[in-house]
N, C-alpha and C positions, 0 to 999 in steps of 0.2 A: 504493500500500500504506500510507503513512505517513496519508492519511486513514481509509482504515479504523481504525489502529493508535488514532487520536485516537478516532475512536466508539467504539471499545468500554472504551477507557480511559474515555471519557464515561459509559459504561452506570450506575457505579455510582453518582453522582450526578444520575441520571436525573430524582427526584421533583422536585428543585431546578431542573433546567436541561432538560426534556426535549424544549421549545419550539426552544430554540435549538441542541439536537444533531440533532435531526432535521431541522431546515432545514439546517447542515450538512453531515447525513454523505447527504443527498437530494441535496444539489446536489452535493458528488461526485462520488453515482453518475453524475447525467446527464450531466456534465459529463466522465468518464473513456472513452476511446473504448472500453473492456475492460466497458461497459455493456451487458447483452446483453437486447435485449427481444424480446417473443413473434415479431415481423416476422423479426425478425432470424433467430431461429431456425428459423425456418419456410422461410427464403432459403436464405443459406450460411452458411458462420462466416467469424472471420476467418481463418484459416489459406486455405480454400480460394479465400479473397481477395485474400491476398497469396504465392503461390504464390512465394518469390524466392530458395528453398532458404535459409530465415534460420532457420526452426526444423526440427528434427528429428520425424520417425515418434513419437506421443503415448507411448505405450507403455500401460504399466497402469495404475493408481491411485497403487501404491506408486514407480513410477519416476515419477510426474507429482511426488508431494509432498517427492522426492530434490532438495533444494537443489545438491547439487554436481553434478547431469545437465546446470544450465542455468548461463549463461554472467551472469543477471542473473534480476531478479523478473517484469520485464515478461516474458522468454521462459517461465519457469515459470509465471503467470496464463494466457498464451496458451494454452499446453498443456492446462492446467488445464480450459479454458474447452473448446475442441476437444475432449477426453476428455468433457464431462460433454454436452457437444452431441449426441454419439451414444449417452447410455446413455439405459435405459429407468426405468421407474420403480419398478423392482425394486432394478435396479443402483442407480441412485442411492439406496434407501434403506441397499443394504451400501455406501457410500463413507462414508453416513452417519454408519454405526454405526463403521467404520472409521476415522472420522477424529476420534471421542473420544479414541483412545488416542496423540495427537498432544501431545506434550508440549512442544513451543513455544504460548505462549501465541497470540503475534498469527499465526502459520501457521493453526494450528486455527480459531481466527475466523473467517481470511479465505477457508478451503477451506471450512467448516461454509457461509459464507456463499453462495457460487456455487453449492455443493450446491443451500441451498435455495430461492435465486432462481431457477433451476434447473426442482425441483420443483413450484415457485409457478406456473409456467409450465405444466406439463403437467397439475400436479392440485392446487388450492390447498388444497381443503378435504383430499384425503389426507393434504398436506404440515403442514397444521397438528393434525390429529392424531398425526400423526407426531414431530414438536417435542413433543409433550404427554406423549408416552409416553417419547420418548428422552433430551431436554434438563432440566435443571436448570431451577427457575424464574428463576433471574437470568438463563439464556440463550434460556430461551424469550420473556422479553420484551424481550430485545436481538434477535431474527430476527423479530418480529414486523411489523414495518417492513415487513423486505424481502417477506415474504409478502406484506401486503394491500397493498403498490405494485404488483406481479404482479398480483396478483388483482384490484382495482380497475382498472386500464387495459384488462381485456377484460370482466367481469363485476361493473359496480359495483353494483349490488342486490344480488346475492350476498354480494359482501364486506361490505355494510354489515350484511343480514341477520347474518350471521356473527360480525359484529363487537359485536353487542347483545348476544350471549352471553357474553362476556369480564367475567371481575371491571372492577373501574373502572380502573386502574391499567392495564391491558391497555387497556381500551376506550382510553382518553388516548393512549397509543403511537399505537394504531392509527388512531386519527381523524387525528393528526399526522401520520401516513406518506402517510392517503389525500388529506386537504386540501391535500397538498405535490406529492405524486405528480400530481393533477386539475388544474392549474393552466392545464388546456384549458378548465376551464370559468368561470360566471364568481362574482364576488363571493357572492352571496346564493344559489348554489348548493353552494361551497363551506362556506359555513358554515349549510347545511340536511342537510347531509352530517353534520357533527360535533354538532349536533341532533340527527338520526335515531338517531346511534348513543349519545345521551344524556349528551351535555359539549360543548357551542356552545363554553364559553369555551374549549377547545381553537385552535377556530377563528379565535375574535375575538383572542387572543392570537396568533397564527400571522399573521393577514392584517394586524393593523395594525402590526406589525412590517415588515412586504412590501412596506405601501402607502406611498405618498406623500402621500397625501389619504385624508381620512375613509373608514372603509366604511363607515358611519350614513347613511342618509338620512334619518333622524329621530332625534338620539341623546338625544333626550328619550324617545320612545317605545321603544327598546331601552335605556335606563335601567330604566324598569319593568317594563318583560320582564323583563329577569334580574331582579330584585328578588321579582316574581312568582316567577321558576323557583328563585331560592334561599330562597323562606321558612323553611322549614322547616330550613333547612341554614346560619344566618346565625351559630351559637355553633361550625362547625365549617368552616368557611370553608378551603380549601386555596390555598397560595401563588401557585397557578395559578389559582383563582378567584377570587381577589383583584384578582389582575392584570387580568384583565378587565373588573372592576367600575371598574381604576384608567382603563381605554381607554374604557371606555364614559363615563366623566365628564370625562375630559381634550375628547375630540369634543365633549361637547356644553359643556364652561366655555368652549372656542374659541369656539362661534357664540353663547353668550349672557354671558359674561363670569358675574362676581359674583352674579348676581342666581338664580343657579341654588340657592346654598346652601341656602337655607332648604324648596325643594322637596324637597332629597336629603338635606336630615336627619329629614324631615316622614314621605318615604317610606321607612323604618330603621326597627328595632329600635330602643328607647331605649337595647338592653344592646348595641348593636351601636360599635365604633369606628371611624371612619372614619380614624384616624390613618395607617396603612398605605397607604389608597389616594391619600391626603391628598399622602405623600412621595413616592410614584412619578407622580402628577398634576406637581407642581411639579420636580420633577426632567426631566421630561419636556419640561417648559415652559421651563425656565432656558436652552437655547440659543438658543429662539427671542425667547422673551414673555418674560425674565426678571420685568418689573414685575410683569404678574399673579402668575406664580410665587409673587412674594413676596409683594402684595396678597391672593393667596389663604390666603397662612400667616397673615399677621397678621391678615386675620379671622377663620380659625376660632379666634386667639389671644382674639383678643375675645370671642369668642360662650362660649370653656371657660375664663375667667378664672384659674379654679384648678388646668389644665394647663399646665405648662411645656413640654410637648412642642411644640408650636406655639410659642411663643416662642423655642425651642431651633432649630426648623427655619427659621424665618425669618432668624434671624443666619445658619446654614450656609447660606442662600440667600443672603444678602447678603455674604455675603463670597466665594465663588463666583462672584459676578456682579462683584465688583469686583475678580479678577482680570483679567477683559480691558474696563472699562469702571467704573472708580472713579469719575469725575463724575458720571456717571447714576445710580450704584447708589447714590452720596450723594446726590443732590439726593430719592432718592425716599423717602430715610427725615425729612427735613425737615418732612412731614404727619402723622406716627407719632403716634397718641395714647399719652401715656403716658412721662415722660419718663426714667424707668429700663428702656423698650424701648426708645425712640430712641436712647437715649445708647450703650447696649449694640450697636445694629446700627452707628451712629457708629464706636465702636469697631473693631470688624474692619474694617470699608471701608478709614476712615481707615488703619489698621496693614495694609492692600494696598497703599493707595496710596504710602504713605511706603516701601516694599517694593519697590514696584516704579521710582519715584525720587521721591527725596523732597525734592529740590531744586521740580522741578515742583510739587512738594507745597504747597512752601515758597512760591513763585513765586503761587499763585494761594492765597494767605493771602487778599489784600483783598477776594475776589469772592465768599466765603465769608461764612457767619451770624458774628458778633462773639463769640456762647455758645460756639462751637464752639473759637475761636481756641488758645486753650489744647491741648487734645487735639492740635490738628493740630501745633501748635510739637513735644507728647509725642513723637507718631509719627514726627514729620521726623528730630528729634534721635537717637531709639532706632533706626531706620533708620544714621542718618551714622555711628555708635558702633560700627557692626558690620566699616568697616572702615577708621574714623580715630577713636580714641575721644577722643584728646587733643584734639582739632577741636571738640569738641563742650564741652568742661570750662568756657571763656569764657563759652559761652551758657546757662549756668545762668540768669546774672543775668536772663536774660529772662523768664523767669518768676514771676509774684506769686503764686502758690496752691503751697506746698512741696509738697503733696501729689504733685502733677507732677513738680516738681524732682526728686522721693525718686525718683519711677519711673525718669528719667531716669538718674539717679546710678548707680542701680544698674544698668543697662543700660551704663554707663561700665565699671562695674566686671566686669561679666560680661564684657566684650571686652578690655580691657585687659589684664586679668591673663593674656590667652594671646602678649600681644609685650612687653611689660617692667613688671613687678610691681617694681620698685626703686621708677619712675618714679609707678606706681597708689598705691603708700601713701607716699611723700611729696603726693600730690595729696590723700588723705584726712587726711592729719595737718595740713594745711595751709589749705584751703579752706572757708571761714567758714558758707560756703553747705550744707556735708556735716558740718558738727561737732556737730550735734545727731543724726545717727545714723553716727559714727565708730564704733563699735564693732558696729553689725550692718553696714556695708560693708566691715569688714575681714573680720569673718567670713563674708561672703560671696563674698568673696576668696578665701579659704581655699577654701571648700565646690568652687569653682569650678577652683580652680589642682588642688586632689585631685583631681578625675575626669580632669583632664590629666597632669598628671607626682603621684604621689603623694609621694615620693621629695621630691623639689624641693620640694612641699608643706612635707613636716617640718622641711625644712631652713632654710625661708624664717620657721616657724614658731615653732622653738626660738632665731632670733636676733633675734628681735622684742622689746617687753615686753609682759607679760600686759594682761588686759583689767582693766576698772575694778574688776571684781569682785576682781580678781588670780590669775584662771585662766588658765593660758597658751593660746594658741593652738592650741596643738598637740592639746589637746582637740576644739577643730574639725574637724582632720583624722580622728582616731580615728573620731569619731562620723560620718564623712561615710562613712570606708570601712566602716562597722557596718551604717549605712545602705543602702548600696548592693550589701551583702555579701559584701561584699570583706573576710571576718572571719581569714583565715590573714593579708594584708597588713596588715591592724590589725594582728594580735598580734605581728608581723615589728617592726611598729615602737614598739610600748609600752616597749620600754627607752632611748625614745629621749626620752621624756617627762620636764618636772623634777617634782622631788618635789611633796608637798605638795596643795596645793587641786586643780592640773592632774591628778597623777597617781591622787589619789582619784576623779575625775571620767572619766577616759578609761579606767582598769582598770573602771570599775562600767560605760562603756557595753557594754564587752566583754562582760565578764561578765553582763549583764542579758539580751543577746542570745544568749550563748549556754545561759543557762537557758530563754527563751521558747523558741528554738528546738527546747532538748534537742540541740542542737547536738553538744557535747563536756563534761560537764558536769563529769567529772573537771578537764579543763584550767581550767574556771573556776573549780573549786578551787583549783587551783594556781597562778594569779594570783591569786585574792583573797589567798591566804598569802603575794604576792613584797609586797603591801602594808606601812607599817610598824605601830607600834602607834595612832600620831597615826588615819593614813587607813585604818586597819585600821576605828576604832573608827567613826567618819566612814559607812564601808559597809557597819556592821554589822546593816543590815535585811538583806542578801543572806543573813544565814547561814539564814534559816527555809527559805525554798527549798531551798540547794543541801543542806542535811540532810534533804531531804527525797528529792531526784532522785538522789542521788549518796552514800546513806548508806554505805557499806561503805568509798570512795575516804574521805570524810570523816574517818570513825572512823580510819583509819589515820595519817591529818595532824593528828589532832586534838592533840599534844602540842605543836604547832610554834604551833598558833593564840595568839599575844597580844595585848593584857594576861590574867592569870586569869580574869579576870569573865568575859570573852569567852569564855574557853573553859568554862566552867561553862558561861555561856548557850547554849553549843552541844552541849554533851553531854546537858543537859535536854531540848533538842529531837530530840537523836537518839534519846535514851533512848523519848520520847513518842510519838515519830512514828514508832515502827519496834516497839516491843514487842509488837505484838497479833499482828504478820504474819511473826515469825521470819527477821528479817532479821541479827540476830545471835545468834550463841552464846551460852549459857550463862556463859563464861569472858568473852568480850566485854562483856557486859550488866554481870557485879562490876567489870567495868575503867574503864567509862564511869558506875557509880554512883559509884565512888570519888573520877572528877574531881567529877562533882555534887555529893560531900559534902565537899570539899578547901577548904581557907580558907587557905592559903598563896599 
């Protein structure tokens, strides 16, 4: 039961995946001894085959779909199966109509279903008119299946005849049911079968999924077949035709390698992209061929200079392949034309390898290019930092290009600060090697220690001394919980702030956030006011805005706003930006000219 429950939970992602539920929910069936085919029924059932008094007399329809008559699911399907064995096809069309008004989802399904496997058996073509008139479209092309498996295992012209009549969507189901169901017959029959009924690449997606070897015997010449049979249909290509087009080229790059490219871009549309079939080719490849894989990205990188998509899928290839094989998947970008691609695929390898140990990393430094040396010290080190960061603090000196160091440094500091931040900024106030970016490593610090204890953050924050600028730290944390939108625990901690440069700076990130947002627009009023008059004046581009979002909450605080200036400037803008739209009274309007004309 629990595979049926999967199929039909599948149905509704069918367009996406319909390849691989119905090789599923087919092998199932066959596979379920509760599989009941034409032989079978024409023999005995099971009930009168296992005679061992385990099930009870069937009864009727309504006592078959009675979960509490049976002791489990298997006794109830048996029953199920034995009741539908003896009806005609009368009855079976009332268990039919009778078993819509079944209000468990997966019950209804899986009775609906044996119904009309059932009926497939005795009249397929009745049975599928009968779906058409009874069911839903979504459930008519979820029993579609099971019809033309029926149907096709005694009458396959028929079915296929039958099947050319179906929108395309249907016909797809159905060719999937019948090339899965036939698997008596052989390769080039099967897929003359989803041919006839007008979508091969049902087929060819279906079998080379199955096989283990090629179904081409020439994937040169079924290259151009489909290419031939998609002309006209190359700006509307579906994901399932796609895939086809990606098997058809993956078979024939195997037996010719590279040298295929320029035929299959020759044979395209000029408006056609082969990016798609491009990624499921090399994907496809990366367990086996990973180098082609990758060789084949970096040419077509070559050949669309001004794509980065190709450049993009080459590194995810390279770096994928140097999870279980980092020396190879390095040595093969050492050919790379190009040295901001090499360097870049360099990169990730390199950052596996040191990932995966970076001692060995370290160990085979001398047998490695001398350009590379640098990078690979990068990735050892950023690696060791992850869970001895102090370990690594010594080996700065080994590096001559700061650039590195910096990367380094900061990968010190992103680890560090989660087992003793005491220890992390005495090592930045100290180390001759990090004093030229002392101040973006502490506040990186910061950034990092907030997403862990926020709490601990402020605290570590406010007994610090401010930065060069003379903003205290504690701005860093504001701004990181603003950023991450963590804006209730910002504003939890804004009284925790010193005055002055800091506190002008951490109330404005609040507040700036919570004007973009429209957040709470009142409360940003209401901090911009805990301001004093120094940092009042400091953040007094905010007042255009928030008289604008929040005028009514405004005008009500506007007496508290200092110095005067400031609040003239803000009741000019209330007055401006609200008079045409009757946002205030009459009474309001002489109250807010009064400040406008006030020189006190």
């Amino acid at each position: 039961m629990l595979c049926l429950v999967i199929s039909f939970i599948t149905i509704g992602a069918f367009v996406l995946g319909f390849a691989s539920f119905y090789l599923f929910k087919h092998t199932s069936q066959r596979n379920d001894s509760l599989f009941i085919s034409r032989q079978e029924y024409s023999t005995k059932s099971p009930i009168e085959s296992h005679k061992d008094a385990m099930y009870l007399e069937t009864g009727s329809f309504q006592d078959v779909i009675d979960l509490h008559r049976f002791d489990n699911h298997f006794e109830q399907t048996t029953a199920l199966l034995h009741l539908l064995a003896k009806a005609d096809k009368s009855t079976l069309k009332d268990y039919l109509v009778q078993s819509k008004k079944l209000t468990t989802f997966h019950l209804r399904k899986q009775v609906q279903s044996r119904i009309l496997q059932r009926l497939s058996v005795l009249d397929p073509k009745f049975t599928l008119s009968l779906v058409e008139r009874e069911l839903s479209p979504t459930d008519r092309l979820a029993f579609l299946p099971t019809i033309f498996a029926e149907w096709s295992s005694f009458n396959l012209m028929e079915a296929i005849h039958n099947a050319k009549n179906l929108e395309m969507e249907s016909r797809e189901t159905v060719a999937a049911s019948i090339v899965l169901t036939r698997n008596d017959l052989s390769i080039k029959e099967r897929r003359d079968i989803a041919h006839q009924i007008g979508c091969e690449w049902v087929a060819i997606n279906l079998l080379c999924d199955e096989s283990e070897t090629s179904i081409f015997d020439d994937p040169e010449q079924a290259w151009y077949e489909i290419v031939e049979m998609y002309k006209s249909q190359f700006s509307t290509l579906s994901d399932i035709q796609t895939q086809a087009l990606g098997h058809i080229f993956l078979a024939w790059i195997k037996l010719e390698g590279l040298e295929i490219i320029d035929a299959v871009q020759e044979s395209l549309p000029t408006s056609f992209s082969l990016s798609e079939t491009i990624t499921f080719v090399t994907d496809q490849l990366l367990d086996t061929r990973p180098k082609l894989a990758l060789s084949l990205a970096l040419e077509m990188a070559s050949k669309l200079e001004h794509s980065h998509s190709y450049r993009y899928l080459a590194r995810d290839i390279a770096d994928r392949w140097a999870e279980s094989e980092p020396r190879q998947a390095l040595d093969a970008t050492f050919k790379v034309d190009g040295r901001s691609l090499r360097r870049m695929l360099q990169d990730v390898v390199l950052s596996q390898w040191a990932n995966r140990d970076p001692l060995i990393l370290l160990e085979n430094i001398d047998t490695l290019p001398a350009d590379i040396e640098v990078l690979i010290r990068q990735h050892a080190l950023i690696a060791i930092s992850a869970t001895a960061p102090e370990n690594v603090v010594d080996m700065l000196d080994d590096f001559s290009i700061r650039k590195n160091r910096d990367i380094v440094a900061a990968a010190i500091v992103r680890n560090w600060v989660k087992t003793d931040v005491s220890k992390l900024f005495d090592w930045i106030e100290t180390d001759r090697n990090v004093s030229h970016i002392q101040n973006e490593l502490k506040r990186h610090a910061f950034v990092e220690l907030t997403r862990e204890a926020p709490a601990i953050a402020m605290q570590e924050a406010v007994s610090r001394p401010p930065d060069h600028s003379g903003v205290g730290w504690e701005a860093s944390v504001i701004t990181r919980l603003v950023m991450s939108g963590d804006v209730d625990s910002a504003v939890a901690l804004l009284p925790k702030v010193r005055d002055g440069k800091t506190k002008t700076r951490a109330y404005s990130r609040v507040i700036e956030h919570l004007i973009d947002e429209k957040y709470d627009t009142n409360l940003a009023i209401d901090l911009f006011l805990q301001l004093d008059q120094s940092e009042i004046t400091k953040a007094s581009y905010l007042i255009n805005d928030l008289t604008q979002l929040a005028p009514e909450h405004f005008y009500k605080k506007l007496n508290k706003l200092e110095p005067i200036n400031l609040r003239v400037y803000a009741a000019t803008l209330l007055h401006s930006n609200n008079q045409q739209n009757r946002t205030f009274t009459s009474k309001e309007l002489k109250a807010i000219e009064e400040i406008m004309n006030s020189t006190d």
